[in-house]
N, C-alpha and C positions, 0 to 999 in steps of 0.2 A: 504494500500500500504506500504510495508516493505520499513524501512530506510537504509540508505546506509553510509557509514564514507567521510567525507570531512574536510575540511578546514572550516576554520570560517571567515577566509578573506584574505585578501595579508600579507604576513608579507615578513620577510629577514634575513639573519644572515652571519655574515661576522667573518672572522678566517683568520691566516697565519701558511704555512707550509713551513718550511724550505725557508721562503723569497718568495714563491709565497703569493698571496690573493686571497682567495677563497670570493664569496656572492651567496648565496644561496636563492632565489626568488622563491615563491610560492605562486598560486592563486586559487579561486575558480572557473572555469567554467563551462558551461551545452552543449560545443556543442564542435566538434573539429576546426570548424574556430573562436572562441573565445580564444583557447588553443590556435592556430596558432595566433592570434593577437597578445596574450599577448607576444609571442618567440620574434614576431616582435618587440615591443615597447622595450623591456630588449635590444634588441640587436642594434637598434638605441640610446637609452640613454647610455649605455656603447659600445660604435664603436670602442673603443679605446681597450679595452680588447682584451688581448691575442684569449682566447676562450670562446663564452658560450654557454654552453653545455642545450641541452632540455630535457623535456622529461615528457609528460603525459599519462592519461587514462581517457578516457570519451568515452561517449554512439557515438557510431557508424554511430548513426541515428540522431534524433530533440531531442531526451533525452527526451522522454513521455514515452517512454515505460518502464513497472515495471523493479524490479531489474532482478527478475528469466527468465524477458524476453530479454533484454537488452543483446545487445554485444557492446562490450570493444574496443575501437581503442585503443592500446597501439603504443607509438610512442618514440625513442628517437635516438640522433646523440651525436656521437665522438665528430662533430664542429672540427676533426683536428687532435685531439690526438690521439693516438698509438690505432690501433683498441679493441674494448673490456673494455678498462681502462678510460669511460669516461658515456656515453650513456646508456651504461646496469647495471651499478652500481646504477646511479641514480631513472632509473626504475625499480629495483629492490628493494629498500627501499619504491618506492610506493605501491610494491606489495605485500610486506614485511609488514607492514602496514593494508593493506587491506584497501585502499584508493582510489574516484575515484572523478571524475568531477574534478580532480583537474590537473595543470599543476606548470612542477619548468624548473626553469634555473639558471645552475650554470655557474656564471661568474668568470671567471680567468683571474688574472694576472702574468706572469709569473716572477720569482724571481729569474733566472739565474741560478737555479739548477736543474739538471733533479731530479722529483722523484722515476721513475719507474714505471713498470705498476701496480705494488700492491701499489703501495705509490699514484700514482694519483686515482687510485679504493677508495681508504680509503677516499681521501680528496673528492672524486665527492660523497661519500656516506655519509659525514658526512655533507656535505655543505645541504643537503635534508634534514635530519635526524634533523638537528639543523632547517633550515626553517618550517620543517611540526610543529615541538617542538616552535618556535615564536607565527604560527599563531593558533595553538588549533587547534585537532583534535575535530569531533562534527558528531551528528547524523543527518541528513538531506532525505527529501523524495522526490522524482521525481519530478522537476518543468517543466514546460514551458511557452514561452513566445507569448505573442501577440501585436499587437498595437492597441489601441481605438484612432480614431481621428474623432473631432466633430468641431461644429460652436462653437464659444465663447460664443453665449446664452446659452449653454448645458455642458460647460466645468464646470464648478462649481457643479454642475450635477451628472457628470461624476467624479469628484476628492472627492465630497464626498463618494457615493459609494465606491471607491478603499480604502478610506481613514479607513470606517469604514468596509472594511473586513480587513484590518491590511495584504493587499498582498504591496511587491516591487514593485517600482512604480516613472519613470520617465517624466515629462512634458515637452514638445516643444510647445512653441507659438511661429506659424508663422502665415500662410494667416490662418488655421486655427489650431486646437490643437489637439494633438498627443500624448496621455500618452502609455509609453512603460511599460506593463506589465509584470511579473515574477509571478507568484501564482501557488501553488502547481497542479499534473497533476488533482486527484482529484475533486479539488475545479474551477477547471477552467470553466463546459462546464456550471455549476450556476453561474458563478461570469457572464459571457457572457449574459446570461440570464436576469440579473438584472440589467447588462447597456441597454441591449436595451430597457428593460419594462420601468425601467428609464428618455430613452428620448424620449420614443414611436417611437423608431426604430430608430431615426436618427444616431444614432454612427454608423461606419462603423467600421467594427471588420477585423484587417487582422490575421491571425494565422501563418502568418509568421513572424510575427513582430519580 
């Protein structure tokens, strides 16, 4: 399964132009409501900002499909500013790039000068350009995600397994335990296979997780 260019984790990068501030926020995602989460969380912690502008590209569908199959949700907004000089700049350095599963938001603050619309284009482009440049550009291959949740006789089990294929891997104990899975698309329908041989069936495997 051919790899794809991403981000290697969250990073940010923060600059001033002519008295505004620009931060530049970018993530790694695998779905388009993960990309829509992260817009949200930027835009609740800065509520105060002038504008923050979005704008990603990720798989269309659950993100299991290869690259050559895979279509692109490409998405981004003004958030306000002059149409053009805000939203398309910033998706165009992702494209530019040749970057996906990933999401950015540029937050502004405004410094009391207009820039213009080439002047805010430069600044929504460089606020990316410097983000994508924080967090490391990197090769990465189709994941998806599942949930395994078992009794606590079985979870130990269960977190060995995960532990020793070396996949992404979240644990909830509640009534009972729910590790949230991330393992490449590939390797996922044996890793399934081997938790349940594992607890002789008792995990319950959602593949929507």
């Amino acid at each position: 399964m051919e790899p794809y260019r991403t981000v290697a984790g969250r990073a940010s990068a923060e600059f001033e132009v002519r008295g505004s501030r620009f931060l530049g926020h970018v993530a790694p995602v695998d779905t388009v409501a993960e990309a829509e989460a992260f817009v949200e969380a930027v835009e609740d912690e800065y509520d105060d900002a002038t504008h923050n502008v979005p704008a990603y590209r990720v798989p269309a569908g659950d993100g299991t499909a290869s690259p050559g199959e895979v279509m692109l949700r490409e998405y981004s907004s003004d958030d306000g500013e002059p149409t053009g000089s805000a939203g398309k700049p910033a998706l165009n350095v992702l494209q530019q790039r040749d970057v996906r599963n990933v999401v950015a938001v540029v937050t502004r603050y405004y410094g009391g000068t207009n820039l213009g619309v080439g002047g805010l284009a430069r600044s929504y482009s460089r606020a990316v350009k410097e983000g994508l440049d924080a967090a490391g550009v990197v090769e990465d291959v189709p994941h998806e995600r599942f949930a395994a949740t078992t009794e606590y006789d079985d979870s130990g089990t269960v977190r060995g397994v995960l532990e020793s294929s070396g996949v992404e891997f979240d644990a909830d104990y509640d009534a009972d335990v729910t590790f949230a899975v991330r393992v490449p698309v590939e390797d996922a329908n044996a890793l399934r296979d081997r938790l349940r041989s594992a607890t002789s069936g008792r995990v319950d495997i959602d593949r929507d997780g």
